[in-house]
C-alpha positions, 0 to 999 in steps of 0.5 A: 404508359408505354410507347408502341410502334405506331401499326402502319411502321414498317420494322427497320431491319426489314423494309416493306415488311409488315410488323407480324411478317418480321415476327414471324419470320424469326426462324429461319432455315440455314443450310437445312435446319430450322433456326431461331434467331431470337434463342435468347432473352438478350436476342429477344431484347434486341429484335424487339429494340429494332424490329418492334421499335421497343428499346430499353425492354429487359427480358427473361427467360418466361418472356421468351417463351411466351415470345416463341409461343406467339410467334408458333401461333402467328406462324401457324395462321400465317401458313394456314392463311396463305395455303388457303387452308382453314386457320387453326383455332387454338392458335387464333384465340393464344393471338387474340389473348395476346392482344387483350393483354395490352390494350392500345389506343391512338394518341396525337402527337406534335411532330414537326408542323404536324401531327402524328399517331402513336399507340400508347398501352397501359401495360409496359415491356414485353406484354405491350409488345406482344400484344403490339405484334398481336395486333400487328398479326390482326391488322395484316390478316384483316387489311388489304395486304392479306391478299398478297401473304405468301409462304416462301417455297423456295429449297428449304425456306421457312419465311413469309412475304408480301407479293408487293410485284406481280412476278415475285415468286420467293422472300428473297432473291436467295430463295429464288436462286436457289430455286433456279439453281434446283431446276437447271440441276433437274433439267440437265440431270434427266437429260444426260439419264 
């Protein structure tokens, strides 16, 4: 049996960030262009060390790609979701068999004078993350925190976000300097036209 990271944990490289927002949030835009941040099986092992709080996974090539096509569902939920457009079926039923793939279930566990929860799967390395971001996937879209999944529309930008304050209106504060940069442009080019 493998440890997976607990639902509730927020991924360490990205505070406040719900598990599936990080995973989706593996592409990203650099001075115009989509990126991947996780383009090799060695990249993957790292997030998933960091982010996924799976350290010690190898992974190959097979698990890459099946890494990119969850993460291409995820996203395509993610972005239908928070447009308030119908969500793809397809690439609902690839997340669902990604959780199916690695049953989890909650252990307690001593931890310091209390008890903590964990989720143990009978499956090990990237199937049980996977399936752990699957239903990290679930969990955001089925919680309370679904209401405030945004779609970045800052210049550019690729990510997702959880509105966690009223005026939030980008990913970050990058995104919405750029943004303000994009309007004072347009303001002041249409007034000496």
């Amino acid at each position: 049996m493998v440890a997976v990271t607990a639902q509730e944990r927020a991924p360490q490289s990205s505070p406040g960030l719900p598990l599936a927002v990080a995973f989706a949030n593996t592409l990203v835009a650099v001075r115009g262009k989509v990126r991947d941040t996780v383009g090799t099986p060695e990249e993957l092992a790292d997030w998933l060390a960091s982010e996924a709080d799976a350290p010690g996974l190898s992974a190959d090539e097979a698990d890459l790609a099946a890494f990119r096509a969850l993460r291409d569902a995820v996203r395509a939920v993610l972005r239908a979701y928070a447009e308030g457009e119908p969500v793809p079926a397809d690439e609902v039923e690839r997340i669902n068999e990604a959780s199916a793939a690695a049953p989890l279930w909650p252990v307690l566990t001593a931890a310091g004078a209390g008890l903590a929860v964990i989720q143990r799967s009978g499956r090990e390395g990237v199937p049980a993350a996977l399936a752990a971001l699957a239903h990290g996937t679930a969990d955001l879209l089925g919680g309370p925190l679904a209401a405030d999944l945004r779609a970045c529309h800052g210049p550019g930008c690729v990510q997702f976000f959880v509105k966690d304050h009223p005026r939030r209106e980008w990913c970050g504060p990058g995104c919405g300097n750029r943004a303000r940069a994009a309007r004072h442009y347009h303001r002041h080019r249409e007034q000496s036209a």
